[in-house]
VEXKOLZA-201546 format. One record per residue (C-alpha): residue in three letters; x negated, y negated, z negated. Coordinates in steps of 0.001 Angstrom, whole numbers, plus 500000, padded with zeros to 6 digits. Layout:
<atoms>
ALAXYZ ...
</atoms>
This chain:
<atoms>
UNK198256642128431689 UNK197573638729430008 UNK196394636378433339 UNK194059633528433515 UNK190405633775432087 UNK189654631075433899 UNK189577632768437256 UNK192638633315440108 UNK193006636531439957 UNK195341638528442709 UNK196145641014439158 UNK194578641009435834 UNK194571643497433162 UNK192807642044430050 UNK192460642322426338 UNK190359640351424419 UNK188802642939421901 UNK189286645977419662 UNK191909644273417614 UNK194248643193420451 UNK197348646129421361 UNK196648648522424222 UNK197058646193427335 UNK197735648115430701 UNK199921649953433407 UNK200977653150432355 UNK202439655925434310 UNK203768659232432936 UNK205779662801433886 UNK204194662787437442 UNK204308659030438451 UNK201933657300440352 UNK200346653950440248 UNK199831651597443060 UNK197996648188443072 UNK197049645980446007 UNK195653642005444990 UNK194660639548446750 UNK192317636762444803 UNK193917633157445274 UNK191738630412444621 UNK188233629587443805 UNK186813630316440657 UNK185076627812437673 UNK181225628556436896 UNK181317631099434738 UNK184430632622435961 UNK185377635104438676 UNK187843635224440916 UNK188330639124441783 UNK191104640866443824 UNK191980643134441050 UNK190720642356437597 UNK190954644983434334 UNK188675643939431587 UNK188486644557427569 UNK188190647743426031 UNK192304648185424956 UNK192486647225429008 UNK193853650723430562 UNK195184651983433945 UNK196139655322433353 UNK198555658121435318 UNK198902661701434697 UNK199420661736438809 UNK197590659149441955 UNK196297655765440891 UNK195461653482444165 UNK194119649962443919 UNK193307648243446862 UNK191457644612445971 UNK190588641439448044 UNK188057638783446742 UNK188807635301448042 UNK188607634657451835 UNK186925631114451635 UNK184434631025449312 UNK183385627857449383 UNK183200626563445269 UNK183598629639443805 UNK180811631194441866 UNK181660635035442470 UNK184287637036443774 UNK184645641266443911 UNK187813643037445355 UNK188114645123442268 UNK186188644555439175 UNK186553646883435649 UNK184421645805433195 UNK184037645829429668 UNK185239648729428109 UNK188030649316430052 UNK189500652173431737 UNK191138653602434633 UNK191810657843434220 UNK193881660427435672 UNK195338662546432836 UNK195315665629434739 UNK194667666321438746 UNK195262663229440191 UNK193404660887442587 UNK191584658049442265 UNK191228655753445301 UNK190009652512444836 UNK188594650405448346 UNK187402646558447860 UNK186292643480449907 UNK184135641279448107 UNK184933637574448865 UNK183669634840451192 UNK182984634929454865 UNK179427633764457044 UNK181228630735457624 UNK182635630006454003 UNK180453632197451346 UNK180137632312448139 UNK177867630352446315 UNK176163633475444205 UNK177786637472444500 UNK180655638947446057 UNK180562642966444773 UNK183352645039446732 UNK184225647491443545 UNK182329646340439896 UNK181793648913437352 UNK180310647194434520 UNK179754647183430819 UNK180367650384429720 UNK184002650180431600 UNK184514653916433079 UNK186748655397436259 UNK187870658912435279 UNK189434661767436927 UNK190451665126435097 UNK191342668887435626 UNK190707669276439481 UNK191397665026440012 UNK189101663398442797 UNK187629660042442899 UNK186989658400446026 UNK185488654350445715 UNK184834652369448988 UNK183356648811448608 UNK182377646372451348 UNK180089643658449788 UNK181248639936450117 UNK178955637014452081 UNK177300635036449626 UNK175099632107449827 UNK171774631113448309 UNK167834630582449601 UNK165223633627448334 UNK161759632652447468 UNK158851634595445988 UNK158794633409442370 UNK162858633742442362 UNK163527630461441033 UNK166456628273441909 UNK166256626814444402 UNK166028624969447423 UNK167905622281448027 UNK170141623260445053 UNK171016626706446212 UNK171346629171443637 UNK170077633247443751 UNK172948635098445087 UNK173275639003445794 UNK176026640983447144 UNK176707645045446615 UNK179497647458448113 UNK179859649391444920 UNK177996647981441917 UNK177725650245438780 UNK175822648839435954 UNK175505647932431874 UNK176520651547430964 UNK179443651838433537 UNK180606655350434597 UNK182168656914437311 UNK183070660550436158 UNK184984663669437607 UNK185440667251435982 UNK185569669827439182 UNK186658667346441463 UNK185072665511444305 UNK183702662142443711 UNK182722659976446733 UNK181165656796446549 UNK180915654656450011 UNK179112651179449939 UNK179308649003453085 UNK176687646105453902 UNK177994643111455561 UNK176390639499456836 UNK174963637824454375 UNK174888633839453936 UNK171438631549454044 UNK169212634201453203 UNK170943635854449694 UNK168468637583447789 UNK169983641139447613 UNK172742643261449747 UNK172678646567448405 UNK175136649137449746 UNK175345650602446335 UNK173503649969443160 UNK173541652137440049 UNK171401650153437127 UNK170665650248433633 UNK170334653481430935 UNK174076654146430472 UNK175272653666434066 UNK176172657198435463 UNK177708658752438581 UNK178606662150437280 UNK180901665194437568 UNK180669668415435251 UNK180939671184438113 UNK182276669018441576 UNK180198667567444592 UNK179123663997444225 UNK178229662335448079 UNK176860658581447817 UNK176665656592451180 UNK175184653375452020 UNK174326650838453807 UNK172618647654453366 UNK173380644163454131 UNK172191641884456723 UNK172870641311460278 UNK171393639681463112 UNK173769636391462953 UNK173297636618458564 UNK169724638600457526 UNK168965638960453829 UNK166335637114452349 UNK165490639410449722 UNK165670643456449754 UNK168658645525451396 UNK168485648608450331 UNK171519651536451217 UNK171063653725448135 UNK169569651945445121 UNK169350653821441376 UNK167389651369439292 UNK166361651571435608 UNK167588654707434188 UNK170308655160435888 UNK172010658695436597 UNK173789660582439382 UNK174497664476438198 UNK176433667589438535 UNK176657670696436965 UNK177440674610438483 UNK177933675167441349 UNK178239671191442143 UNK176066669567444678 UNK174692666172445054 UNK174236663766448607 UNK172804660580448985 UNK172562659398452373 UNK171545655363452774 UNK170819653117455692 UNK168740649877455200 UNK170105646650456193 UNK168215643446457707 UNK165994641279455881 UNK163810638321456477 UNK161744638401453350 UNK161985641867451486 UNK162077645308451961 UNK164565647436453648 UNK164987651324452659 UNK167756653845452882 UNK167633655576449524 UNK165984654377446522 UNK165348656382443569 UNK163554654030440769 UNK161868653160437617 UNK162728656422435274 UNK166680656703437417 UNK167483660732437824 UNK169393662402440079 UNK170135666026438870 UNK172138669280439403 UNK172390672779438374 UNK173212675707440477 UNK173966673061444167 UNK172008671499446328 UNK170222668368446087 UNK169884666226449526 UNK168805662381449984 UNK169100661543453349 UNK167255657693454711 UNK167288655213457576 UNK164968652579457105 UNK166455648994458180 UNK164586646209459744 UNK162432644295457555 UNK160090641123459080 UNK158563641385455271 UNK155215638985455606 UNK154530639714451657 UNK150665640536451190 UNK151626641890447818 UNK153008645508446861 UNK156315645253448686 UNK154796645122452085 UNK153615649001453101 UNK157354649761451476 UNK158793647740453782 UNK161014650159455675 UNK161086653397454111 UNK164070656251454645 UNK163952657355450962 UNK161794656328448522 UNK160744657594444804 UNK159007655436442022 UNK158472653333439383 UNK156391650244437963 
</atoms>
């Protein structure tokens, strides 16, 4: 891949657009792929700086066999705008050929005592980029949201004492990004983790926008999280476990069942609820099961509006 964008980058796979050559790693007759970064520096406005990078839509990671990335965002996050372990966005691609794995685990940057200035996702699905397993091939994704900084108030302007809105995620899927299998398992796990000067959202995992799908044609899909917020870093806006927001889907076909289990995190001004279902989102199946399993978290919510008899909620169902 072509480094640079702007960003430091542990590894970058990018193209620039439909008329640049196919730009990836490649891995035939059985092979596997294995790819552990590490981001190195802070990033420019603008710019990320992302443990493992693949971005464009000639960008490809593809292996007839196992494909492992393991991705670190930046430790001190002091100056850097954002920062995901593993981000694939834009188009671009990461498939098993035929019945291989897909295991992909990420650390969003920053720390409670150095965090980002505005999001730290662990793994970032985005912009109609999709993660792809064939025949009888498994995915398995495991994010653990990064720390970022930032001050939450009720109009969500920016911001106090020059503090910009941050959020954080464990697994972020959104702008059309998919996350597929055929009869395979797919297993999503989302991790919450402190979160700096009141951010405004920690969501364990978020699947957003018409597009943006979690599905497998006949295997069992199982979605865990947990929301951010702890006692030493509490959110300042909502931390949800489970959130599917805006026409987003999570389906199965056959035989194929489907699990959502959340856990709310802590928050100091928004509401905390294990599994959110929202605004026209779907989860679906066939012939399986369907079972959403919630923990409320610990909200001290003081809103008088809406949000407040939601505050703490196992699962949830709606829309505006």
């Amino acid at each position: 891949g072509n480094a640079g964008q702007g960003g430091n980058n542990g590894i970058t796979v990018y193209s620039a657009g439909t008329g640049d050559p196919v730009t990836g790693v490649f891995a035939t007759g059985g092979g596997t792929i294995s790819m552990t970064g590490t981001a190195n520096g802070p990033s420019n406005y603008g710019n990320g700086s992302h443990g493992i990078f693949v971005s464009g839509d000639r960008s490809q990671v593809q292996s007839t066999a196992a494909i492992t990335l393991t991705g670190y965002g930046i430790a001190n996050g002091v100056g850097s705008q954002n920062s995901d372990g593993v981000a694939v966005l834009s188009g671009a691609s990461i498939v098993t050929t035929a019945n291989g794995a897909i295991q992909i685990t990420g650390t969003g940057g920053g720390t409670l005592a150095n965090p980002l200035d505005q999001s730290g996702y662990g793994v970032f699905v985005d912009s109609n980029a999709v993660v792809e397993a064939a025949g009888a091939g498994s995915v398995s994704i495991t994010g653990t949201m990064g720390v970022a900084n930032g001050i939450f108030d009720l109009n969500f302007t920016r911001f106090t004492n020059g503090a910009i809105r941050a959020d954080s995620t464990g697994v972020r899927v959104t702008g059309g990004g998919q996350i597929v299998t055929n009869s395979g398992p797919l297993t999503i796990v989302g991790n919450g983790n402190a979160v700096g000067n009141e951010a405004f959202s920690a969501y364990g995992v978020f699947i957003a926008n018409s597009g943006s799908a979690v599905r497998s044609t006949t295997g069992n899909i199982s979605i865990t999280g947990t929301g951010g917020g702890t006692e030493e870093g509490r959110a300042g806006g909502d931390t949800f476990g489970v959130f599917l927001f805006d026409h987003a889907t999570v389906s199965t076909g056959g035989a194929g069942t489907v699990q959502l289990t959340g856990t709310g995190g802590l928050t100091s001004g928004g509401v905390s609820i294990g599994v959110e279902v929202f605004n026209n989102s779907a989860v679906s199946a066939v012939d399986g099961s369907i079972t959403l399993n919630g923990t409320g978290g610990q909200s001290s919510n003081t809103f008088a509006g809406w949000d407040k008899p939601y505050a703490n909620h196992g699962v949830e169902l709606g829309s505006d």
